[in-house]
VOGU-3710 file (C-alpha; in Angstrom, 3 decimals, decimal comma):
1> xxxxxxxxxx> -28,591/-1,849/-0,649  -29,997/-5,696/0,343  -27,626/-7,020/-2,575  -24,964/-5,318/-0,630  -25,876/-6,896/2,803  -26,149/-10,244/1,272  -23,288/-9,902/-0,143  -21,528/-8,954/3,217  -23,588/-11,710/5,332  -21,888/-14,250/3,002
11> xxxxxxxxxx> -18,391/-12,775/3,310  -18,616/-12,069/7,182  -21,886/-13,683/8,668  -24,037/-12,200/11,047  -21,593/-9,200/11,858  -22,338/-6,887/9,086  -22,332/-2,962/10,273  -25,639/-1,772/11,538  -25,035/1,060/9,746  -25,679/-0,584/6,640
21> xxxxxxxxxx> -28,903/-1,906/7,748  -30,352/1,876/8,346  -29,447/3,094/5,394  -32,081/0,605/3,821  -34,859/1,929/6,002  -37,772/3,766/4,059  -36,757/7,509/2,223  -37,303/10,277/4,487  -37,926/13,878/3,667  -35,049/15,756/1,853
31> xxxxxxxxxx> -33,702/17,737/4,642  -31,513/20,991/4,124  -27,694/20,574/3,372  -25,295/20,370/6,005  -21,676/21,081/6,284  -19,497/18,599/5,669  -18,190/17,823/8,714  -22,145/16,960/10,004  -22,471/14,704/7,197  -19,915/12,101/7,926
41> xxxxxxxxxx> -20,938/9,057/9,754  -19,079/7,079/12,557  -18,896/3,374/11,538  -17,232/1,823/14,251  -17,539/2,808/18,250  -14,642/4,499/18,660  -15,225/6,732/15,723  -12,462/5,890/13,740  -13,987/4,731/10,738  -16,346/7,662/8,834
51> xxxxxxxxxx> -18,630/7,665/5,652  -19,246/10,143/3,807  -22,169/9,162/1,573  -22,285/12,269/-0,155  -18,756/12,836/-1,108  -18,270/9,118/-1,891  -15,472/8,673/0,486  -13,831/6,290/3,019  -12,281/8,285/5,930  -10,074/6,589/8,734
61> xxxxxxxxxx> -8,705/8,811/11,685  -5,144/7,212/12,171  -1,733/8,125/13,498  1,931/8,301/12,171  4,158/5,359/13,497  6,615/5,586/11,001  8,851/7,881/9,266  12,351/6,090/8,331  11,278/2,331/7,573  11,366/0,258/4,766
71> xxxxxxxxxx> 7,937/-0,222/3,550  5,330/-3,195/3,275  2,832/-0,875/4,364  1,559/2,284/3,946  -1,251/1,561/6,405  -1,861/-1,187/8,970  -4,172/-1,931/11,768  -3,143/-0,901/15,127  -0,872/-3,137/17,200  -0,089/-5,344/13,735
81> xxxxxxxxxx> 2,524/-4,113/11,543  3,242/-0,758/13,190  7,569/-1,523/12,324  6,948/-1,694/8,859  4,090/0,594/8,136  3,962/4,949/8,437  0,450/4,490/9,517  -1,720/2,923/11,876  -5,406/2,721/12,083  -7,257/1,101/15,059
91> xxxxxxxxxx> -10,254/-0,502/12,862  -11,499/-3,691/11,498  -10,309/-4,578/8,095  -13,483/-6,023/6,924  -15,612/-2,747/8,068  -13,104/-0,588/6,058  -14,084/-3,391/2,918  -18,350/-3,351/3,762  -17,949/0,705/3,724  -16,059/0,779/0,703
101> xxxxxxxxxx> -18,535/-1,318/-1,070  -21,412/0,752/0,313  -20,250/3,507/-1,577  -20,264/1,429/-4,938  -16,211/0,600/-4,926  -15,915/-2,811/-6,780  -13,351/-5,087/-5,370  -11,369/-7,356/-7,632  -8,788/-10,090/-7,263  -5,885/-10,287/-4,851
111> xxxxxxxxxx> -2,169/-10,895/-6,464  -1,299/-14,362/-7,757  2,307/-15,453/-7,668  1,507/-19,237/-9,200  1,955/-20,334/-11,421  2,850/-16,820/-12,868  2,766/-13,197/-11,403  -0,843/-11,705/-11,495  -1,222/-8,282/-10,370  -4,138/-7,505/-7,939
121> xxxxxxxxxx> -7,066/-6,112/-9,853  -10,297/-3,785/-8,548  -11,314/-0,560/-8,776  -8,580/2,261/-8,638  -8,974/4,169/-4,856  -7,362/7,281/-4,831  -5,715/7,864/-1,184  -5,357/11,009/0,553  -3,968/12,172/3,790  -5,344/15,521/5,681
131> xxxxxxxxxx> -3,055/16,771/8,607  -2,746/19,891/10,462  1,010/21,512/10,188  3,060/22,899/13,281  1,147/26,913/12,210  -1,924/24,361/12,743  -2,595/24,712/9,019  -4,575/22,091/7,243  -2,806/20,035/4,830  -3,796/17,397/2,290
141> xxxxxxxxxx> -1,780/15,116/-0,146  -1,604/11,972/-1,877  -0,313/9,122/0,036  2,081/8,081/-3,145  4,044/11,853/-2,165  4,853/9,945/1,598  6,188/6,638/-0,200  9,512/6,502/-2,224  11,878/3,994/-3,777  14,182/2,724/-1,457
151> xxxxxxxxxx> 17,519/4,186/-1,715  18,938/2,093/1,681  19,515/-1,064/-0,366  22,592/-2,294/-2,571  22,400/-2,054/-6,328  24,213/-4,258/-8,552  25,034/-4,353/-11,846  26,827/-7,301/-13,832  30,395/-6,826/-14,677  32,315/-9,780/-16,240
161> xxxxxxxxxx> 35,810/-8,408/-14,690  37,371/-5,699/-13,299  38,805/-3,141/-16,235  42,817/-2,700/-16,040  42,567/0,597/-15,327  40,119/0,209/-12,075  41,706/0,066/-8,666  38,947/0,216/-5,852  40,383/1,516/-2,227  39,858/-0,283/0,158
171> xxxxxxxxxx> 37,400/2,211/2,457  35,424/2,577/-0,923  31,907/2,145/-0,493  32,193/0,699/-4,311  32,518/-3,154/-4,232  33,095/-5,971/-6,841  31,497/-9,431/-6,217  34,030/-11,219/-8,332  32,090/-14,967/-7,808  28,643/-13,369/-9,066
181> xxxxxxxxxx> 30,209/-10,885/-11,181  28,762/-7,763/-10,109  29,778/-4,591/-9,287  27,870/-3,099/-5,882  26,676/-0,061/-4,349  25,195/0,712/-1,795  22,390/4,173/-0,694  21,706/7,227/-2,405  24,819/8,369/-4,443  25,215/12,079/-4,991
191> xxxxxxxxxx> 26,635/13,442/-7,263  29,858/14,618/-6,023  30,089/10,624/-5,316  29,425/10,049/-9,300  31,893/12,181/-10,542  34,647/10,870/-8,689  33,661/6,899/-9,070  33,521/8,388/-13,389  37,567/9,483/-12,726  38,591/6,191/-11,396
201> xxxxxxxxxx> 37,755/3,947/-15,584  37,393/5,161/-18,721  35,750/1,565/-19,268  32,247/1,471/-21,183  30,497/-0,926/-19,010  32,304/0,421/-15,585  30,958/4,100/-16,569  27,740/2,627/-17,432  27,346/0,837/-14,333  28,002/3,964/-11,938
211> xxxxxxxxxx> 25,597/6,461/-13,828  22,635/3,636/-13,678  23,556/3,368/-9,476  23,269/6,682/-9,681  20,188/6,989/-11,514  18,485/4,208/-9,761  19,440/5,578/-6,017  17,683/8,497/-6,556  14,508/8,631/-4,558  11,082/8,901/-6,741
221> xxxxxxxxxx> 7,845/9,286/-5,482  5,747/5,938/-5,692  3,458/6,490/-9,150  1,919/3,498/-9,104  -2,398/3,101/-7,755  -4,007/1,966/-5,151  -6,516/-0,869/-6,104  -8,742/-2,476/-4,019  -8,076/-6,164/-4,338  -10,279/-7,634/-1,346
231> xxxxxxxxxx> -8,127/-9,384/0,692  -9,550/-13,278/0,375  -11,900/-15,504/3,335  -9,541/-18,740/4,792  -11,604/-20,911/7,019  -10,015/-21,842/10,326  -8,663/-25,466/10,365  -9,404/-25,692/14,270  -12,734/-23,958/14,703  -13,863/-24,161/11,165
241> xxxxxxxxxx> -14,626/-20,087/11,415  -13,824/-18,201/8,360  -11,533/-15,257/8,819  -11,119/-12,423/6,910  -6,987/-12,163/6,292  -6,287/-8,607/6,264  -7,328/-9,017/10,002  -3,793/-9,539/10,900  -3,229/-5,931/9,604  -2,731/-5,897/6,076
251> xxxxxxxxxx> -5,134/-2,863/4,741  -3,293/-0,627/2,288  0,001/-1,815/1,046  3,119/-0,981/-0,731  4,120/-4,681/-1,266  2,333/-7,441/-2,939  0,072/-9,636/-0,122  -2,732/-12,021/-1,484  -4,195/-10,741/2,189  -4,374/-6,630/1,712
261> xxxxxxxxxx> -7,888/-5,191/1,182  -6,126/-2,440/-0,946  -3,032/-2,896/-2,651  -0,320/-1,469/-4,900  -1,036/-2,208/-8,501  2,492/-3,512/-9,831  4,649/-6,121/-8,810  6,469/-5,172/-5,577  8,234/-7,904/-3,624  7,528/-8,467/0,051
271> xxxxxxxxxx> 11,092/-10,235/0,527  13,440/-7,824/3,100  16,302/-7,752/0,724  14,059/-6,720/-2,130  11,641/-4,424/-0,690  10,975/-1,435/-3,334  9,612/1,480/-1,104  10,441/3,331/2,133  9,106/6,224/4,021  10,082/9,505/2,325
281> xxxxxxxxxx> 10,893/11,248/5,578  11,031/14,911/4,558  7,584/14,870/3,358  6,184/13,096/6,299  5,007/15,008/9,597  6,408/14,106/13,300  5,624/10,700/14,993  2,127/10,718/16,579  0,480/13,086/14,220  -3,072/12,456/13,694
291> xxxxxxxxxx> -4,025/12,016/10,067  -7,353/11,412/8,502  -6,640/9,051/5,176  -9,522/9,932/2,436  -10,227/6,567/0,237  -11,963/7,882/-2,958  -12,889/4,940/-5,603  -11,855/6,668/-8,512  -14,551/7,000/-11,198  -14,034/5,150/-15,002
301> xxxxxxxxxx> -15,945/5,563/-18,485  -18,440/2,650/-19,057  -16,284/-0,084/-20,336  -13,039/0,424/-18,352  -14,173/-1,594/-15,449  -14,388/-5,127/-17,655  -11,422/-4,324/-19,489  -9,528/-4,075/-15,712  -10,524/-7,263/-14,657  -12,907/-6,142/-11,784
311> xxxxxxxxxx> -15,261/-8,327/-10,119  -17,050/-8,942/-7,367  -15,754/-9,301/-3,979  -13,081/-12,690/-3,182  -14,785/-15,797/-2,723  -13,640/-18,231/0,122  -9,973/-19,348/-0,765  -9,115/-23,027/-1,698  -7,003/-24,795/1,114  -4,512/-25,299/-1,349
321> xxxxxxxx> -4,030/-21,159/-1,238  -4,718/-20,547/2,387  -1,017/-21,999/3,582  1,728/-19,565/4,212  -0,914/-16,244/4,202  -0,973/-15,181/7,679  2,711/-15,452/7,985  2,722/-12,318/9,543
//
């Protein structure tokens, strides 16, 4: 436990949790088991932030704010990135990093975009959301089940020229870019829509082209992990302070950000046109529901860790990588 407050005294000073400190105090008596609800242990003053030592787990009491977006987000802090996230917590990024690390979660590496793509690395966290339904029953899922590909984007697909037989009306939601060369679409096609666009060319490449939009503008449930990358230390260039980035509200995400203290491991852009994920609405409950999000560090076999590229938490990040992080 000191190795773990030295390590958080370098990465955030003298603020490190108090409730890190008493955990180092001498062993008391083994006391009888309680439920699990008495074990959990507030780690912020307004109660939002809970450990559960026993269980291993992370627990943050947030609140939906989304249900229809395009994703960067799957959770921010509160009053951050509320229009682009489903949910908000109202925590500090760097407690939610100390209490994952208190638990034995090893952080890794945020994503690299220079001079190639590097996905983030650190230990897998399996993320869970508990809710209580409209018959006030208690629900619990993964968080990939709320996230989906996004369907309310155009798809393309190169076509060199229009075949002979292909005449596009004009109120067709079907377009041809004849300067790039591609042939557009935009949303979820059904497949009502599919058969019909089949009828119109008996061309190869045409038919291929419509039954990959349709294939691709299907909503799937988000598959890939959760890793916890660390988010990364800039120092201030007027006070000289060091600041922790995912401050600004980047704590789980569904988009690649050098600044998330847990995020998606696979490449997923963070451009608007290109964004990969949106809110699958269906699965998600009203606006305002309170949700308590479970982070879990997923246990490996001896060996799996090195092989993943974990390490210890981010160091302090060059000046030469601190420009154009807290764009948002």
């Amino acid at each position: 436990m000191r190795d773990l407050i030295t390590v958080l005294v370098v990465l955030f000073g003298t603020c490190v949790p108090q409730w890190l400190h008493a955990s180092d105090a001498e062993p008391r008596p083994a006391a009888k088991k309680k439920p699990a609800e008495d074990r959990l242990v507030p780690l912020n003053p307004k109660g939002t932030l809970l450990l559960d030592r026993v269980g291993k787990r992370v627990l943050l009491k947030a609140k939906i704010v989304q249900r229809e977006a395009l994703l960067e987000f799957f959770c921010c802090l509160s009053q951050t990135l509320e229009h682009e996230s489903i949910l908000s917590v109202d925590a500090k990024a760097f407690e939610v990093h100390a209490a994952l690390l208190s638990i034995g979660a090893k952080s890794g590496k945020p994503v690299e975009f220079q001079p190639k793509f590097k996905p983030p690395t650190g230990q897998v966290i399996d993320v869970y959301v508990q809710w209580r339904d409209k018959k006030n029953k208690l629900r619990r899922v993964r968080g990939q089940e709320w996230v989906q590909t996004s369907t309310n984007r155009f798809f393309a697909a190169k076509l060199k020229k229009l075949p002979a037989d292909l005449k596009i009306p004009a109120d067709s939601e079907l377009r041809y870019d004849d300067v790039v060369k591609e042939l557009l679409w935009f949303g979820p096609m059904s497949k009502s829509q599919k058969k019909k666009l089949l009828t119109w060319s008996r061309d190869k490449d045409y038919q291929q082209a419509i039954n990959e939009f349709y294939r691709r503008s299907q909503p799937k449930p988000m598959k890939a992990d959760w890793v916890f990358a660390g988010s990364m230390l800039v120092k201030d260039e007027v006070d000289g302070k060091e600041f922790y980035l995912a401050e600004d509200g980047q704590l789980i995400s569904v988009a690649n950000f050098p600044s998330a203290t847990i995020d998606i491991a696979m490449q997923s852009s963070d451009s608007k046109e290109s964004l990969l994920f949106e809110a699958a609405t269906k699965k998600i409950p009203p606006l305002g529901t309170e949700v308590l999000i479970e982070l879990i560090p997923k246990q490996t076999k001896k060996g799996d860790q090195k092989k993943k590229g974990q390490s210890t938490p981010a160091a302090p990040a060059d000046k030469s990588k601190q420009r154009n992080l807290r764009k948002k």
